[in-house]
N, C-alpha and C positions, 0 to 999 in steps of 0.2 A: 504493500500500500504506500502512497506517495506519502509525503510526510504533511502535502496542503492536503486541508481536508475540505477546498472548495475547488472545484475544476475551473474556475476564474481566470483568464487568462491576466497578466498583471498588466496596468501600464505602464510606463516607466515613473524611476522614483524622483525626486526633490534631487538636486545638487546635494543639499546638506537636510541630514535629517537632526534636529532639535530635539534632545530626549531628556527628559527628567527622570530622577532616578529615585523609588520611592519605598523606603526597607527600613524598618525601627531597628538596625544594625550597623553602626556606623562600619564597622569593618568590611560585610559584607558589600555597601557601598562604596567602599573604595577598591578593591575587588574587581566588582563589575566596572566601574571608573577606569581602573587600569585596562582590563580588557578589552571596554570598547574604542578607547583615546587614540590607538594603534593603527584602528580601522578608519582609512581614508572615506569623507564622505558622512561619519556621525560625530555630533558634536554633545557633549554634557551640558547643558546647560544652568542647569538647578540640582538639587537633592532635595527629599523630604523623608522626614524620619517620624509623620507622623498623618492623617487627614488633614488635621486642622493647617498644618504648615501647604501641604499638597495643593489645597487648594487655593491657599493664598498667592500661592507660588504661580498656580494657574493664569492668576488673574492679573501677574505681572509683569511675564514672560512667554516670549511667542515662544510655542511648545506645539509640537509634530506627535510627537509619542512617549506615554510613561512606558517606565519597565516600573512594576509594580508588583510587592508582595503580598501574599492573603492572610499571613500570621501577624495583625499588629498589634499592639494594647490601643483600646478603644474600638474607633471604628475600622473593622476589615476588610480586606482587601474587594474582600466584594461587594459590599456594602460603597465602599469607594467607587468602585468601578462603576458603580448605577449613578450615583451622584455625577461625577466626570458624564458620562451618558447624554444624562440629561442637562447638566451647566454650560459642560465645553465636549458639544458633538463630534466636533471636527477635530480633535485628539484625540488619535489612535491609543487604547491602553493593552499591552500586552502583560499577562501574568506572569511572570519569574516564581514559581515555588516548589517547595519540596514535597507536595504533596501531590501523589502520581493516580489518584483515583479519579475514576471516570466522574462523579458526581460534582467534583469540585471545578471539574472543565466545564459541564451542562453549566452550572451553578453562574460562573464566570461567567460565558460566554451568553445566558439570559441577560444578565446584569449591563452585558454591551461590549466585553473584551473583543478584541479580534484576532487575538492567540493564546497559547497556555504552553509554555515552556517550561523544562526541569528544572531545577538551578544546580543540577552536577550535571547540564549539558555541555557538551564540548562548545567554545566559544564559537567554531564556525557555525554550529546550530544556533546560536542568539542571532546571530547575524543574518544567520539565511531568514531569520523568520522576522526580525525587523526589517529586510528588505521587502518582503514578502507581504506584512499587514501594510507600509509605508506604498504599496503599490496596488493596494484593493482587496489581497488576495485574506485570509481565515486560515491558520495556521497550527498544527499541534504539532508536539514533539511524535517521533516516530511512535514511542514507546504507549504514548496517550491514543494516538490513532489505532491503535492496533485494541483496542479496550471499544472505543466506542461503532461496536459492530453493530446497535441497534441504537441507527439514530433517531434524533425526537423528529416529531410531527412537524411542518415545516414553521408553522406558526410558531412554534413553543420556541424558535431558535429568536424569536422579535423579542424584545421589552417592553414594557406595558405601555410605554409611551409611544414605541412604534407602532401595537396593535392599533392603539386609540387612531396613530395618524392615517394607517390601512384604513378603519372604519369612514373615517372623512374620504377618503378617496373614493370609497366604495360608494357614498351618498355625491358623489362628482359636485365636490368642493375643491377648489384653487388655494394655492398656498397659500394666496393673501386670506380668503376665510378660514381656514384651517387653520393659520396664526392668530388671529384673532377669536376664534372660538376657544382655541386651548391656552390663549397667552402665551403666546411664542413668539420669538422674530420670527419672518420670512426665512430668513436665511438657515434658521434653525429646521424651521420643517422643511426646505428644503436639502438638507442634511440626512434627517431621518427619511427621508424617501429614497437619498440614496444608497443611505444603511440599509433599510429593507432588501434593496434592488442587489448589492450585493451576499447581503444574507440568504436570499430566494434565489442566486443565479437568476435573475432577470434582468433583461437584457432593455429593454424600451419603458415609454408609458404606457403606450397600448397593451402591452403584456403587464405590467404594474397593475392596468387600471380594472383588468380583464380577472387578475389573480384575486384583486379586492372585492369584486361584486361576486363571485364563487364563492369565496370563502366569507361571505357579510355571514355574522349569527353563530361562525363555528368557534368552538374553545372560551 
């Protein structure tokens, strides 16, 4: 099995990808720090060592992508990841953890990850798959792909904030209504349309628009 576990073709990535780096360890992030600084093309730009700092940090610093842990004190990693989701769509979060069970990839990747990495993966595997979510594609480690042989329903892979924006589409509302029903920028539900599009391999609006009225009432 490939190691992307979306058949997405990628498009090409950013010059520089902007990544924060987000572990209540300070060693561990220096660590990864070291790791990725080598690699032509990613740049560190912030650390956080906790939510509360993650997200300030968000709001401060033009950011491409976390690498993000699930083990914090307070709030967790996935509990972050839904937050990021929904505050700052358009940051890619990938999960870094030690924890290789199928449930906590489902878990993540609900929440709005767009990968789940080991953290005893060989560095070329961080990379390959920060190349990889930084280019559209949905990304597990080998070892995670190979666990999840009975994938969820195609719905279950949205976040609730995606389902809600599906359901507007299915009642053929425009982003500007859609923003405004749910309090959103424009920019934002258009974001989450095109998380869906590639969480659903879908490829148009017409197939978007076609996927949402099938699927109105289900889940």
């Amino acid at each position: 099995m490939s190691e992307t576990a979306n058949p997405i073709s990628p498009a090409p990535a950013a010059a520089t990808t902007r990544i924060m780096l987000i572990d209540d360890h300070p060693l561990v992030r220096d660590g990864l720090r070291a790791r990725l600084e080598t690699v032509p093309g990613l740049e560190v730009v912030v650390e956080a060592g906790n939510a509360e700092e993650a997200l300030a940090a968000a709001a401060l610093h033009q950011i491409d992508l976390t690498l993000m842990d699930i083990n914090m004190r307070g709030i967790n990693g996935i509990e972050l990841t839904a937050r990021f989701h929904a505050l700052h769509p358009e940051i890619a979060v990938l999960i870094l953890s030690m924890h290789d069970k199928a449930e906590y990839v489902m878990q993540s990747i609900q929440a709005g990850a767009r990968g789940y990495v080991l953290k005893d993966a060989p560095s070329q595997d961080i990379v390959h798959a920060i190349e990889t979510v930084r280019s559209g594609g949905i990304y597990y480690s080998a070892a995670l792909a190979r666990q999840l042989t009975q994938p969820l329903p195609v719905r279950e892979l949205l976040t609730q904030r995606e389902r809600e924006v599906l359901q507007h589409i299915a009642n053929g509302e425009s982003n500007k209504q859609i923003a405004r029903e749910l309090d959103l920028s424009v920019r934002t539900v258009e974001t989450h349309r095109l998380n869906i599009k590639r969480k659903l391999n879908i490829d148009g609006q017409a197939e978007l628009i076609k996927f949402a009225v099938e699927s109105r009432g289900a889940g």
